[in-house]
Steps between C-alpha positions, in 0.01 A plus 500: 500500500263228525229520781477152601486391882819228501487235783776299627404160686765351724533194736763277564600268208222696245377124385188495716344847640637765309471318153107394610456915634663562165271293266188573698504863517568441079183361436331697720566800360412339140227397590418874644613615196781709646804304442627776298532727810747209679857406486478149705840321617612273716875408679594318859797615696653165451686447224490164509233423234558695245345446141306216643108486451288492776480234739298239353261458762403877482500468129216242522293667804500836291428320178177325677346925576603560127866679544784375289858562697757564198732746732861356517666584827743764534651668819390860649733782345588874609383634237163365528452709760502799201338280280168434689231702704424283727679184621302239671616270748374184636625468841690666761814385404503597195364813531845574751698319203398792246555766858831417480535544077282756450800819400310771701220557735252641216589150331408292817179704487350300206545145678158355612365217700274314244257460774471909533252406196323208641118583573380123576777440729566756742604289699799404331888666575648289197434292232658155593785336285317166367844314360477275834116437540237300331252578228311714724800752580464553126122564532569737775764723295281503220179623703737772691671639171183509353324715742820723480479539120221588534581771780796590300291585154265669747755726636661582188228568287376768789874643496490546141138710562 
């Protein structure tokens, strides 16, 4: 069995937060030299977009910090609830979206809040979808799901010892 930590990212449509979480926490880890200890996905719990790229705008916002967003959109499935350790949501809604799919209670114990790993933003309950605001709603995702990448890798890496 393979001892990798496997994340899930989820929001809504999976073309603007999850896909940036997703492609973030990537290169973080290479650049840590540890992406061999991840699994990294991404979904939404719409449906609605699947095999799309990322949203443009999000595409060009994460390419200006140096990430490249490849992930095509796909929808949230039961059985990545067995598939990944840890799924991390965006925003409240969501996070009762995957409640209500997750096949048992030990399941719906590996949903997080992505901003359960935020250290520069304690302030924060959610990370904000940006598909309706300006270029600075983009700026603002990217600054929250970086400080939770980095939380995540944080976490993890102490979990693994």
């Amino acid at each position: 069995m393979e001892n990798k930590t496997r994340i899930l990212f989820v929001c809504l449509g999976n073309i603007c937060r999850s896909p940036a979480a997703e492609g973030i926490l990537r290169s973080m880890a290479q650049r840590r030299g540890v992406s061999d200890s991840f699994t990294i996905d991404s979904a939404g719990t719409y449906g609605g977009h699947a095999g799309d790229l990322p949203d443009p705008r999000m595409r060009r916002a994460a390419a200006a910090r140096g990430y490249d967003l490849t992930h095509r959109a796909r929808q949230v499935r039961e059985e990545d609830f067995e598939r990944f350790d840890a799924l991390v949501v965006m925003d409240d809604m969501n996070y009762e979206a995957l409640h209500r799919l997750a096949p048992s209670r030990a399941a719906a114990q590996r949903i997080y809040r992505m901003t359960e790993f935020c250290r520069r933003h304690p302030d924060r309950s959610y990370v904000p979808d940006p598909y309706y605001e300006g270029h600075e709603g983009f700026e603002l995702v990217l600054d929250l799901l970086e400080d939770g990448c980095e939380g995540i890798l944080e976490h993890f890496a102490a979990e693994r010892g």
